[in-house]
N, C-alpha and C positions, 0 to 999 in steps of 0.2 A: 828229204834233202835239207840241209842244216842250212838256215836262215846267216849271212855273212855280216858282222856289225859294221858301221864306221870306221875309218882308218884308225880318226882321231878321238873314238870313245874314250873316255875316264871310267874312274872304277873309285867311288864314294862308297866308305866307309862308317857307316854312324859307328858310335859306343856304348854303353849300356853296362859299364862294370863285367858283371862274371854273365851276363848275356853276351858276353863278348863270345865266350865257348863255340857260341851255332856261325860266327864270322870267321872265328879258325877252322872249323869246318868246310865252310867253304872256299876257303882259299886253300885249304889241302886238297881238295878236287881240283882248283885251277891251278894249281903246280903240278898234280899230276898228269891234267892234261897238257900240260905246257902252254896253256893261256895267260898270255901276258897283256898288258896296258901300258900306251907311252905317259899316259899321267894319272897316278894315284893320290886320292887324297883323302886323310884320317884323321879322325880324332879320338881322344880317348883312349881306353881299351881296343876302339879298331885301331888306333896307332902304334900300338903295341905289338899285336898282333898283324899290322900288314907290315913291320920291319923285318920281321921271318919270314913273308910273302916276297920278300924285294931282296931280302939276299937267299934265295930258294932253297929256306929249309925248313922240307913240309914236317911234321908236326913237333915242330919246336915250341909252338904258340899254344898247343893243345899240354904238350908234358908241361909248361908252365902252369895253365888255366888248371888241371886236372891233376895228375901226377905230384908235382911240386906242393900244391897246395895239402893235398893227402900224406905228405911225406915230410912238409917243414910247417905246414898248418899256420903260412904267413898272414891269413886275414884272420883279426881275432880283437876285441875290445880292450884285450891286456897292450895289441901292440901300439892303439890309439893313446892310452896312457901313458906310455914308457915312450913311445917313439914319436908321438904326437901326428900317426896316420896311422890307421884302421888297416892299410897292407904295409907287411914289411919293407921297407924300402932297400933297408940291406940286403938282402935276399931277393927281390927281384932286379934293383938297379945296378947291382954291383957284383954277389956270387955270381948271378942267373947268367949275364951274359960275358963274364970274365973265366969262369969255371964250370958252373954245372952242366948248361949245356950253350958253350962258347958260340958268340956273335960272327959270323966270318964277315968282317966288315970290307975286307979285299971283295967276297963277291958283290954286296951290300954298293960300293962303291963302282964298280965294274957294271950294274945295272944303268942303263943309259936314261932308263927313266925316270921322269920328274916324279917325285915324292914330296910331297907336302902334308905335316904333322898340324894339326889346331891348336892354340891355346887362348886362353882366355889375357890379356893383360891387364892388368890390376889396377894400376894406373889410370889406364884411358877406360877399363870397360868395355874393350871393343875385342873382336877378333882377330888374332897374328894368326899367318899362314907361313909357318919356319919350315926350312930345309936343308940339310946339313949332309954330306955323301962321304967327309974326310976326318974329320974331328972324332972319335969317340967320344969325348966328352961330353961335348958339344948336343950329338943323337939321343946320349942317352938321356941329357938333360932336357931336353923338349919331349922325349917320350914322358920323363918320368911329370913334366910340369903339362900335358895335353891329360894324363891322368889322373892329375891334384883334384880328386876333388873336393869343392868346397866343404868346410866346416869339419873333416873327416880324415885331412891330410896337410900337412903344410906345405906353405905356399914354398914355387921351387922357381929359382933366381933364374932366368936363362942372357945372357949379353949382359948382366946386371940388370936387366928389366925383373921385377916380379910378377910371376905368372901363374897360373891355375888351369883347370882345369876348360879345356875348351866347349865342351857340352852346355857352359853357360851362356855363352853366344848364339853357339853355332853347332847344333846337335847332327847334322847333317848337311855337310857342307857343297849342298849339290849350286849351290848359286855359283861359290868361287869356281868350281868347274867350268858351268858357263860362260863366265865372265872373261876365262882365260882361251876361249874359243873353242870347248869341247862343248858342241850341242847337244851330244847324244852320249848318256851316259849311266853306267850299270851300278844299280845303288844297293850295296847289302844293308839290311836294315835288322835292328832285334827285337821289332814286336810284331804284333800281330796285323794284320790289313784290319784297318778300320780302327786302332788303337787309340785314343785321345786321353790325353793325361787326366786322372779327376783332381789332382792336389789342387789348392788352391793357391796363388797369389798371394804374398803377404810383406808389406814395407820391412824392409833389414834394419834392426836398430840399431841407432849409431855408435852403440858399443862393441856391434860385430867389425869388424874389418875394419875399425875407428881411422887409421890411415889411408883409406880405399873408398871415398864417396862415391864415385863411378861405377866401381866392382858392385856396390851396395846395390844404387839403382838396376845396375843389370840381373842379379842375383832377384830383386825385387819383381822382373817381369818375365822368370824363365820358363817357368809352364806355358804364359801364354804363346811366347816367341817358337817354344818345343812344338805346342799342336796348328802353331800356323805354319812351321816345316811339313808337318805329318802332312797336311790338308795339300798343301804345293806339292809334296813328291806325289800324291794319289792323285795329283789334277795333271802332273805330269805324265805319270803313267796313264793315264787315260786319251792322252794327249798323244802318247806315242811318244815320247820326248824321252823316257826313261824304261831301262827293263828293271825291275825291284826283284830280288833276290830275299824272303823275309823267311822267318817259321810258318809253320801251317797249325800243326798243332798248337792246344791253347798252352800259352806260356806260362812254365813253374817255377824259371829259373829267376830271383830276383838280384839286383845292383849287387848285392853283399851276400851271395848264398852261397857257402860252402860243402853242400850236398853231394859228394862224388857222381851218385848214382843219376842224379838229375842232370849233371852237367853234364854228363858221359852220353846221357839220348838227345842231350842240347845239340852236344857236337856231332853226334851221329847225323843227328836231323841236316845240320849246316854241311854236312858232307854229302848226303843225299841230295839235298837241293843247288848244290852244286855241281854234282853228277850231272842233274835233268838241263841244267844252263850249258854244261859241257855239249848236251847229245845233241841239244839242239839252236847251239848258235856256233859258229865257227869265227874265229879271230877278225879283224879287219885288212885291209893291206893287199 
């Protein structure tokens, strides 16, 4: 018998760049089973990929992460040079959902649920939780600035604020869930259980981001901030507080990997493990 969630569970998205792959995954199993959430919230790459989740078209997030990339080969070191971001920006923020494979913002809009996108704000340093259901502009601009990430893409203007990537803050935005009264909440994550960053820590010199003192210091303590989320969603999940949806196998796919073959069992995985959350929990309500 399938275990029934909370009414008011949320569904938190981390990001991970092209580990994004195994979260499109699984949000192609919960469109196909018709598993929905009244509040989703993403950053990054899951922002990206849960804007195909929220106007229900399943593997749109997959032909982009896979397909797309084997076919226009937008992440590349030439395009960091030339375009001043490491992913094409033309090609995902403008063909991708104008042409190649079109945004239906009618449905997008017509979802009654709250969606909220992360981004980093430049200025304060601090985490924005933006949301946007009518604007196209407007959407694509916080996807494409929830994606910025630092040092590797430019910074991208949203309200006139400048913004980045939200992973600097806020790599798993399971607090603002709670904090908006969803206790109980299902968190796809893209590493592995037990994961802890080994990079180290290091002062941002004031020649990086010379306009952005704040951005500097945030940038300056993101490892540590990333594995004290890791440590709360595992003390959550222990807790019962949280179901985590992660890979199992050990993970090959990194931030910037253009591997077809790797990303293609990445997503498989995230579809499979999506299946097993299908079989065995049933919606709230």
């Amino acid at each position: 018998m399938k275990q029934r969630l909370p009414h008011d569970t949320g569904l938190v998205l981390e990001g991970g760049g092209m580990r994004g792959v195994f979260t499109s995954g699984v949000l192609d199993a919960l469109m196909k089973h018709e598993r929905s959430f009244n509040y989703v919230v993403a950053v990054s790459a899951g922002a990206c990929n849960g804007l195909s989740y929220m106007s229900g078209q399943p593997r749109r997030a997959r032909f982009s992460n896979i397909d797309m990339l084997r076919k226009y080969g937008y992440l590349s070191l030439k395009n960091l040079l030339i375009q001043g971001s490491i992913f094409d920006p033309n090609i995902l923020y403008e063909r991708f959902p104008a042409e190649i494979v079109p945004f239906d913002y009618q449905a997008y809009a017509n979802n009654p649920a709250t969606y909220e996108m992360v981004t980093t704000n430049c200025l304060t340093g601090k985490a924005e939780y933006l949301s946007e259901k009518y604007n196209p502009r407007r959407i694509t601009a916080i996807a494409k600035a929830s994606s910025s990430l630092p040092y590797v893409a430019q910074i991208t203007n949203v309200d006139g604020v400048p913004m980045l990537d939200g992973g600097i803050v806020d790599s798993i935005p399971v607090l603002r869930a709670t904090s908006l009264g969803h206790a109980f909440n299902v968190v796809v994550m893209t590493r592995n259980k037990g994961f802890r960053s080994s990079e180290r820590d290091i002062n941002i010199p004031s020649f990086i981001y010379s306009d952005y003192p704040h951005l500097r210091e945030a940038l300056s303590h993101r490892v540590e901030v990333y594995n004290r989320q890791l440590e709360l969603v595992e003390r959550m999940e222990r807790w019962g507080e949280v179901i985590v949806i992660r890979p199992q196998r050990t993970m090959e796919v990194g931030r910037t990997c253009s591997d077809p073959s790797k990303l293609e069992r990445l997503y498989e995985e995230g579809f499979q493990e999506g299946e097993k959350f299908c079989a065995k929990y049933s919606s709230g309500g």
